[in-house]
N, C-alpha and C positions, 0 to 999 in steps of 0.2 A: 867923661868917657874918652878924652884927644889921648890923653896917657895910656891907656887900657889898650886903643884903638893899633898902636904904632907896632903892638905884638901879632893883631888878629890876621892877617895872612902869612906870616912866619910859621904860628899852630896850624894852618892848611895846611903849608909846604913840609912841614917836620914830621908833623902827628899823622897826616893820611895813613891808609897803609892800602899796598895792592893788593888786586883781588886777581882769582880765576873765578869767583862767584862758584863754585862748586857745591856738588850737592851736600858734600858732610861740612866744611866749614868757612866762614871766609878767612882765605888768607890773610895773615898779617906778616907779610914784608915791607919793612918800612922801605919809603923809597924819597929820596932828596933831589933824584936826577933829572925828573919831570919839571919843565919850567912853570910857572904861575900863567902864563897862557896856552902852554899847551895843554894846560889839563882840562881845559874848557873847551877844546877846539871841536869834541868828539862826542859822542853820547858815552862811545866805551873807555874813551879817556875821563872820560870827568867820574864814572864809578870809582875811580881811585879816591879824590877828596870826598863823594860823597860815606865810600866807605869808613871815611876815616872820621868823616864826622858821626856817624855810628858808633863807631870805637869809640869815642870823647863820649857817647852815651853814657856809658860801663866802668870808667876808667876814672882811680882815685884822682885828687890830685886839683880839685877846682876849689881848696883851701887851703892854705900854709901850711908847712911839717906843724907837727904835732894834732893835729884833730882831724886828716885825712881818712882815719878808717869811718867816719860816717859822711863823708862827704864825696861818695862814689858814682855821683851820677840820679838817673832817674828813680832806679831804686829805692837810695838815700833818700829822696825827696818825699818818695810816696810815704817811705816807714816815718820821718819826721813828721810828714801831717797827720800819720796815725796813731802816734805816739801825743799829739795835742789835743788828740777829740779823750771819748769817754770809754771807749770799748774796750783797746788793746791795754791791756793793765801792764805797767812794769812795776815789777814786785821789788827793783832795788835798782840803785843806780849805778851798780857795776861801777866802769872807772869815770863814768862820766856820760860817756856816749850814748847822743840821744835823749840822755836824760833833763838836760837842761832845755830842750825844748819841749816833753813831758811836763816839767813844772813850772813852763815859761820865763824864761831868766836867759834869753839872748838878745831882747831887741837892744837892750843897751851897751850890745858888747860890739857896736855896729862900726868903731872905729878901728878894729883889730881884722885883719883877713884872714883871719885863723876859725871867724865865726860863720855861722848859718847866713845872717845878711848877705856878705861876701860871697858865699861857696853859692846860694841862689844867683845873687844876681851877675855874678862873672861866668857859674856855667851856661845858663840858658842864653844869656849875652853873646858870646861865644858860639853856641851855637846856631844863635839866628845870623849871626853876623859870614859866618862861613857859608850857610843855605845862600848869603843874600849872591857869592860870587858866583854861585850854580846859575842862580835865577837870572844873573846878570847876562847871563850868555844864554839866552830862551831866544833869541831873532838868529843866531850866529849860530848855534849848535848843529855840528852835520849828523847827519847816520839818518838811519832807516827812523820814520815819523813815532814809530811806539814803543824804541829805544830812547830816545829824545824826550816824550812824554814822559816813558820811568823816571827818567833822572831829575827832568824839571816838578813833575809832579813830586816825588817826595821833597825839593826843598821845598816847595809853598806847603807843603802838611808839614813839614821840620816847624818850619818860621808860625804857623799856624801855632800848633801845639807848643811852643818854646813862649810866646806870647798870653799864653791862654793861661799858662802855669803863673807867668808870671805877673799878670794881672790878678791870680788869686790870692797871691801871696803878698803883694806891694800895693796892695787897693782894697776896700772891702768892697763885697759881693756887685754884680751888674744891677742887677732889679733895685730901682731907688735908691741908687749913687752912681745914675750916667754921666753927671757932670762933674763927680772927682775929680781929681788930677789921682792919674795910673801911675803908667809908667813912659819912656821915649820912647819914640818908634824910630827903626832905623830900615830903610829899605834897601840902599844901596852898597855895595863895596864900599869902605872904606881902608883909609892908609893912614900913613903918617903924616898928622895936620888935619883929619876929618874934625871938624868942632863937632861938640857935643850936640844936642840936640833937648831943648824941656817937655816937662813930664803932658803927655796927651792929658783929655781926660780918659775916662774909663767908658764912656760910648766910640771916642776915637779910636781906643785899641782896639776894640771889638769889631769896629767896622773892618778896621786891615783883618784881623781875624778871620770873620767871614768871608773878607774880600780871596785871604788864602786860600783858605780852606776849601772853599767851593772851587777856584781856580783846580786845587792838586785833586777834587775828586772828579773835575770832568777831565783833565789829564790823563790822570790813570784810570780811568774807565776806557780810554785809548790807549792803555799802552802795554808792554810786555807782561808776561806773566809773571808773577812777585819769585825773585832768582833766590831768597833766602829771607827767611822767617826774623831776621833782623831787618829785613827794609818793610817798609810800608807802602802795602796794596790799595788796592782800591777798596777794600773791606774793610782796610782798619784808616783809611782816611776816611771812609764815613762811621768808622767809631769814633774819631775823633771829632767828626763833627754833631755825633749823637751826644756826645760831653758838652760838647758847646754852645750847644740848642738849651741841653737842660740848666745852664747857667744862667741862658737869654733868656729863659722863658719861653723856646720858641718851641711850643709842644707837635706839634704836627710836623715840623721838620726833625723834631726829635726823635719821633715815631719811626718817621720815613726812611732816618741816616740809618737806627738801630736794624730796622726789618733789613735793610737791604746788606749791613755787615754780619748779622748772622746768619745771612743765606749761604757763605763760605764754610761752616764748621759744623761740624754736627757738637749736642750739649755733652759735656764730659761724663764719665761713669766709671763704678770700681776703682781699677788701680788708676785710671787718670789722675784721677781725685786723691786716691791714699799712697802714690807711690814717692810723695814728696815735694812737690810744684817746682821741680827741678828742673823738667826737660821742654825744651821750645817746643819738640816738634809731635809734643800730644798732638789729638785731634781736636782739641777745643781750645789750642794755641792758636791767636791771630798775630800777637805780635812777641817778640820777645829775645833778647839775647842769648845765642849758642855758646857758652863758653867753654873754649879748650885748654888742656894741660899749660901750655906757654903763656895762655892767657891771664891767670890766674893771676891777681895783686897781691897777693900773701896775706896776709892781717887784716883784717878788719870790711871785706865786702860784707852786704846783707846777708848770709846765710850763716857769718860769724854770729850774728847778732841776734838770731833768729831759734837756732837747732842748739838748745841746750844737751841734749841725748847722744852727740856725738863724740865720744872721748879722743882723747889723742895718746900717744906714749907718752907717759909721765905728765899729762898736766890736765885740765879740764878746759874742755872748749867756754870760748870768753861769755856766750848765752846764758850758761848756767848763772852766772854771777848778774844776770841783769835781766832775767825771765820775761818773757813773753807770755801774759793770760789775755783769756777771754774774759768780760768782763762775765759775773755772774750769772746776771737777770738776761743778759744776751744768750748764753748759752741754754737757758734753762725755757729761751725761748723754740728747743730743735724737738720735734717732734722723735718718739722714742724711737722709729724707724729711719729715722735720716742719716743716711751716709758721713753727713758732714757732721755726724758726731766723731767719728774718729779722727779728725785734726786737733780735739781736745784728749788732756786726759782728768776727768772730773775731779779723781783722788789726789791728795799727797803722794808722792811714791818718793821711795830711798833706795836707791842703788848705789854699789863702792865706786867709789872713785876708779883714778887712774892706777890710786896707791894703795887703793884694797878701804882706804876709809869709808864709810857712811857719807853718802851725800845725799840731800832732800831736795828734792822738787815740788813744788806748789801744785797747790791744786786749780785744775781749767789751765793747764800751762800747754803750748800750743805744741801738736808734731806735724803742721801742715806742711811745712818748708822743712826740709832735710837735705843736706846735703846730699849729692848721687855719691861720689865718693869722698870721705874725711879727709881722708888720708893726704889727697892731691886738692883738698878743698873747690872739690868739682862742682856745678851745679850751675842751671841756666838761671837768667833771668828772664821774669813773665811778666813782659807789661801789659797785655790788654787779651781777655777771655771771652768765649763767645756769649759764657754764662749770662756776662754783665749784658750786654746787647738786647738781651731777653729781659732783664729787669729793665734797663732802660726801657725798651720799648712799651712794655708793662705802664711803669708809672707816669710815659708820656699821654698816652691810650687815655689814663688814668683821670689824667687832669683837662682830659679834652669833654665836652659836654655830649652827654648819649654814648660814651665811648667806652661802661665800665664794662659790659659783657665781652668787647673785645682785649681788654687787659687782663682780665679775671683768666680766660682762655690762655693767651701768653704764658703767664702766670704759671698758671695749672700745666700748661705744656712742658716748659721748665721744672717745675717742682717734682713731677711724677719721675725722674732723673736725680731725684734728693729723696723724697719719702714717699713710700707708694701709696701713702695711704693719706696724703693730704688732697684735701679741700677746702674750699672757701667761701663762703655766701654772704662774705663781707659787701659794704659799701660807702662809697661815699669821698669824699677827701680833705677832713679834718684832719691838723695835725696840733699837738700841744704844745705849749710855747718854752715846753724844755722836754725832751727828748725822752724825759724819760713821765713825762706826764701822757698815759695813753690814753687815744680817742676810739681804739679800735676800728679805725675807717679800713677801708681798700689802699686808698692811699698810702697809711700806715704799715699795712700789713707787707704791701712789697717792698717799701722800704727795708724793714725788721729783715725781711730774706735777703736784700741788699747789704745791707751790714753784718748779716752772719755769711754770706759767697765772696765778697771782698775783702774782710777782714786782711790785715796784713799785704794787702796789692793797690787796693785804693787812693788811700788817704782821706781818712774818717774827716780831719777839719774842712776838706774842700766840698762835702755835702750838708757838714752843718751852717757852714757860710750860706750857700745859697737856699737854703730850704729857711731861712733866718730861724733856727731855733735858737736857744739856748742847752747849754748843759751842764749837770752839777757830776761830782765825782766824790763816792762815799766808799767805808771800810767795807759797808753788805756787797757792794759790787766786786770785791777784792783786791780794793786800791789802798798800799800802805797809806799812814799819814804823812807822810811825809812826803808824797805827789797828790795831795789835798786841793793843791794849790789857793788858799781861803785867801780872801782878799784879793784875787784877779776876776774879774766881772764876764765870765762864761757864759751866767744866765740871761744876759744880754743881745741878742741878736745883731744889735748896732753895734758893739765895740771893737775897739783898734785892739783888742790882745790876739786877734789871730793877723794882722797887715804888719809885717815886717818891714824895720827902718831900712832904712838908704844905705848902705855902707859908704864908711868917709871918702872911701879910692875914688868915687862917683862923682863926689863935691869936688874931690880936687881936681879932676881931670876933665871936668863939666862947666866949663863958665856959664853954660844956660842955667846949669842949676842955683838955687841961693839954698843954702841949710838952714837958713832961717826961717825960709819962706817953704820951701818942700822939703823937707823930712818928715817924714809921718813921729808920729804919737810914741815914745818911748814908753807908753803906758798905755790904759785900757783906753782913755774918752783923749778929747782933740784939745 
């Protein structure tokens, strides 16, 4: 990390950008002029680094040229874990992107910064490392007491959530590997010359986790009102800690985090739901990036990847060549009245091209994610919905003892907002030890609604980690063979094919670390 370390307040000072916090967008002026202590001195001075470590949310560029357009941020990360479970089908692998975590073939490529290794553990790095100078100024910070709160409150839910991620992905699951080795915890500013620091285990990260987390949600339960739908309230700091419960195990706080973040949004409906999943500032937006015209990376964000339907002058957006389905048996789990059928479309269809030729689309291939405009490659980012809040709290309810009439309710409150005509007199909370073996529990059943409302925003491998199933991936689901992936041990619950290796940058600039001795599993077992 000493090497990595000598950049990490350089990217504060360069990358921020200033804010007027306004209602339509945050500013982005970059600004160089602001010293490294003055920008801590203020509540409304430090909104400048914290906006900008925002920005660094969104923003390609956390992997070597050449493989940046899937490497953009929180996005990026969610569609790779979704792109590793069973649901979201890619029908081909286009020029690449994405597709090699689809059929598992990066942990080995861990010595190159051009890979998924790297692009994880240098972004989220980064951005714990930036939260930690906010937090470092929490006794010194002037301004009014719940100005102060906002800002310190979202770094401890930054560093929260930037930890949480990346214990899913560098560790396997909490429940029954607390004494792993994770990943390092860093709390304070560092510079140039910070030594590295060795890998916790995986109860030690989670403790700073919680320690966060709860820290930034009684903050911001004091502090200002959320200035823009890209910072984090006090509704979506206990979504995030409604995620982190459900990892723990810890169902009753997980119940608790959920009710109390979706007491902010009312559940989405109509065009919420069919106009795209473009705009932040739906009503069942909790969290999410507003993107403007100047903002825009050009090539290759999530909605390149995404919106096969969008054509351009003379060429075919890059989707088409690398399709986005539902998996079959998922879709065919939507009752014939649910709204959320239309993000699929069940048939083949052939439309002309750019050039007037004949083009085919698969069938179950998604239009949930649309571009707002093609043309300027417009379209927000949505990371956290109030939907999910309601299923969380559902399946926390779920797995607490006497508590199924109260999830079922949930449940059903949420659903009547998807199909009018569902019900459920399920019970219970079996699950089968491959995802696609059903028990027909309660359990189950909100899960099933879980993976058809998150589809594409989640990240399908970070539920089948903790839920320890297993899963297989067949042609009836509408998975080419050639993302089969036969021979990697899915059905497995224990195995290293979803814990991503160390990138080398780590080893070299880590004397705490030994590659002999911590690098995880370039393969499924240890």
């Amino acid at each position: 990390m000493k090497k990595n370390l000598i950049h990490i307040f350089i990217v504060c000072i360069t990358v921020v950008f200033a804010t007027s916090c306004s209602e339509d967008f945050l500013e982005t002026k970059p600004t160089t002029k602001m010293s490294g202590d003055g920008m801590f001195t203020t509540a409304n001075s430090a909104l400048v680094p914290l906006n900008g470590i925002y920005r660094m949310m969104y923003e390609q560029g956390w992997s070597t040229t050449g493989n940046v357009q899937q490497c953009d941020g929180l996005s990026a990360w969610n569609l790779m874990a979704d792109v590793m479970g069973e649901d979201m089908v890619m029908k081909d692998q286009g020029s690449g992107w994405y597709w090699y975590d689809c059929i598992y073939n990066v942990k080995s490529r861990y010595t190159s910064s051009a890979w998924r290794s790297y692009d994880l553990w240098n972004g989220y790095y980064k951005l714990i490392l930036n939260a930690n100078y906010i937090i470092a100024a929490e006794e010194t910070m002037e301004g009014d007491s719940q100005d102060v709160n906002y800002v310190i409150g979202q770094a401890y839910a930054i560093r929260a959530y930037c930890y949480h991620y990346l214990a899913m992905m560098f560790a396997r699951t909490y429940k029954g590997h607390e004494s792993e080795p994770c990943v390092p915890i860093y709390t304070e500013p560092s510079v140039a010359g910070t030594e590295g620091t060795p890998r916790s285990t995986v109860a030690e990260v989670y403790t700073q986790i919680r320690s966060d987390i709860d820290k930034a949600v009684e903050l911001l339960k004091n502090a200002a009102a959320q200035k823009h739908s890209t910072h984090i309230s006090y509704y979506v700091a206990n979504g995030i800690k409604a995620r982190i419960c459900l990892t723990t195990n810890e169902w009753s706080e997980a119940a608790a985090a959920a009710k109390i973040a979706r007491s902010s949004h009312r559940i989405g409906e109509g065009t919420d739901l069919t106009s795209g999943m473009n705009n932040a500032k739906l009503p069942n937006v909790m969290w999410g990036a507003e993107i403007i015209d100047t903002q825009t990376p050009g090539w290759g964000p999530f909605l390149y990847h995404m919106d096969a339907f969008s054509m351009f002058p003379g060429t075919q957006n890059y989707a088409a060549s690398a399709q986005k389905c539902i998996s079959v048996p998922l879709y065919n789990k939507l009752g014939a009245a649910d709204i959320r059928r239309q993000w699929w479309i069940p048939e083949a269809t052939t439309l002309p091209a750019a050039n007037g030729d004949p083009f085919e689309f698969a069938s179950h291939i998604q239009v949930k994610f649309r571009f707002s405009d093609p043309v300027t490659a417009l379209g927000d980012k949505i990371w956290m919905r109030v939907e999910e809040m309601y299923l969380t709290e559902a399946e926390a309810l779920c797995r607490q003892g006497g508590q199924e009439d109260a999830a079922r309710n949930v449940l059903k409150e949420y659903m009547l907002k998807r199909d009018p005509n569902y019900n459920t007199t399920k019970t219970g909370t079996a699950l089968g030890a491959l995802t696609t073996d059903e028990t027909r529990s309660l359990l189950e059943e909100i899960l099933i609604q879980r993976r058809i409302e998150l589809w594409g925003e989640y990240g399908r491998i970070y539920d089948i980690k903790r839920l320890k199933q297993g899963f297989t991936r067949t042609t009836e689901m509408g998975w080419p063979t050639s993302a089969l992936i036969p021979g990697r041990n899915t059905q497995d619950p224990e195995t290293y094919a979803w814990v991503l290796t160390i990138p080398q940058s780590e080893f070299d600039g880590n004397a705490s670390l030994d590659p002999d001795k911590d690098q995880n599993p370039t393969g499924d077992t240890k």
